[in-house]
N, C-alpha and C positions, 0 to 999 in steps of 0.2 A: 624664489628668486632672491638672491643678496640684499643687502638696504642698496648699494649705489647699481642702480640701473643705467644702462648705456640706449639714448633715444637719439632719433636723426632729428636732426634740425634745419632745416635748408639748404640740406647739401655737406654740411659740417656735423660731424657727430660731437655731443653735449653729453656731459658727465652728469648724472642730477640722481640728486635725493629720494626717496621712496615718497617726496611732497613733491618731487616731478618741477625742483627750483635747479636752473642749472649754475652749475660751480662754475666750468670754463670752456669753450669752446676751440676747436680743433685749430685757429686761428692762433690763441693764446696759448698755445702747447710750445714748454720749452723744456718740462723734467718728463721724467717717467712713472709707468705705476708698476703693479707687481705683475701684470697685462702686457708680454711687449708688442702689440697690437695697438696697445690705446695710448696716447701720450696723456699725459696729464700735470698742469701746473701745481708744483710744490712749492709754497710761497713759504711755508710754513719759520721762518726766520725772519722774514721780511725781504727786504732786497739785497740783503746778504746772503739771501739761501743761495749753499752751492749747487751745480749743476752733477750729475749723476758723477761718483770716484772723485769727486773734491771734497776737502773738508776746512775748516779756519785752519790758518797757519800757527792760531797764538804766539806769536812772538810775543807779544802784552795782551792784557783783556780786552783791547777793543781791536787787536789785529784779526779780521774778515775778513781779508784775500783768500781766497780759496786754490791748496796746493792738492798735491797727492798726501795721503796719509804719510806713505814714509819721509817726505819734508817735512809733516808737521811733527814726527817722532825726531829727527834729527833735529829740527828747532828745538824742540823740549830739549837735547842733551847739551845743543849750545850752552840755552840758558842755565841749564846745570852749572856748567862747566866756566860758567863768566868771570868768575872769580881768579881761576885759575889761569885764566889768559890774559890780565892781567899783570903788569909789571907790580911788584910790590912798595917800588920804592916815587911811582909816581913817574912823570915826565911832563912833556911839552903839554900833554892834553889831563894834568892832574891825577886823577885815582882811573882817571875813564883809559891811559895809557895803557894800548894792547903792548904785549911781550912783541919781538922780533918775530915776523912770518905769521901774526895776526891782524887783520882789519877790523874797525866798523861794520856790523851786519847792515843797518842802514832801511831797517826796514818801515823806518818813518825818519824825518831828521835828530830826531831826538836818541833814536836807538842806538848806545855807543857797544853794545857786546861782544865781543872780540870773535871774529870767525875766521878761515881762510879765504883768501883773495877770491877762490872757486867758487865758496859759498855766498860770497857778496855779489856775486855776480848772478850766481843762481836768484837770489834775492832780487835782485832787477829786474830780472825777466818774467819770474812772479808777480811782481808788482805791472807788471807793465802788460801783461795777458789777464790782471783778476776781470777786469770788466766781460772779456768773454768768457767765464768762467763761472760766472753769475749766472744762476736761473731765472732770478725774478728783476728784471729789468724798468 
């Protein structure tokens, strides 16, 4: 038999140890295992852990919003690319001046990277869904 055995427990099935301690019960099930039968809570981040197809967005080290991979690959080319979307010569908002037909990513208030109007928007709704997006609540 495996190390994690699956035992009934009053109704609710309980994930437990080959020491028969259980991890989480059927209650607290909010991720998946490699089982699609058994749910099982994957804390393993803390309460940042994303929920099954999400991952961090990294926009900075501590951005944990949890998007689709390919938003967090497209953030990565933003922040490549910040440089670049910048005006060179500065303006109304200093060196943080995007070029014409760039905004603000915005993904905290401090984040000035220059992206399009679409992408900032994308950004919002991100922001504004990570809480269900979250496994570990």
């Amino acid at each position: 038999m495996p190390p994690i055995l699956r035992a009934l427990s009053i109704g609710a099935i309980a994930v437990t140890l080959g020491l028969g301690v259980p991890l989480v019960t059927s209650a607290e099930n909010l991720g998946q295992s490699d089982d699609p039968g058994l749910k099982v809570k994957d804390c393993r981040y803390g309460p940042d852990t994303c929920t099954g197809g999400y991952v961090w967005r990294g926009a900075t080290a501590a951005d944990h919003v949890c998007v689709t991979p390919q938003v967090r690959d497209a953030t990565r080319v933003d922040n490549q690319l910040a440089g670049a979307r910048r005006t060179t010569s500065g303006g109304a908002y200093g060196p943080d001046t995007c070029k014409a037909g760039f905004v603000w990513r915005g993904t905290t208030p401090t984040d000035h990277i220059c992206v399009t109007g679409q992408t900032r928007s994308a950004v919002a709704a991100d922001n504004a869904a990570a809480g269900s997006r979250r496994a570990c609540r």
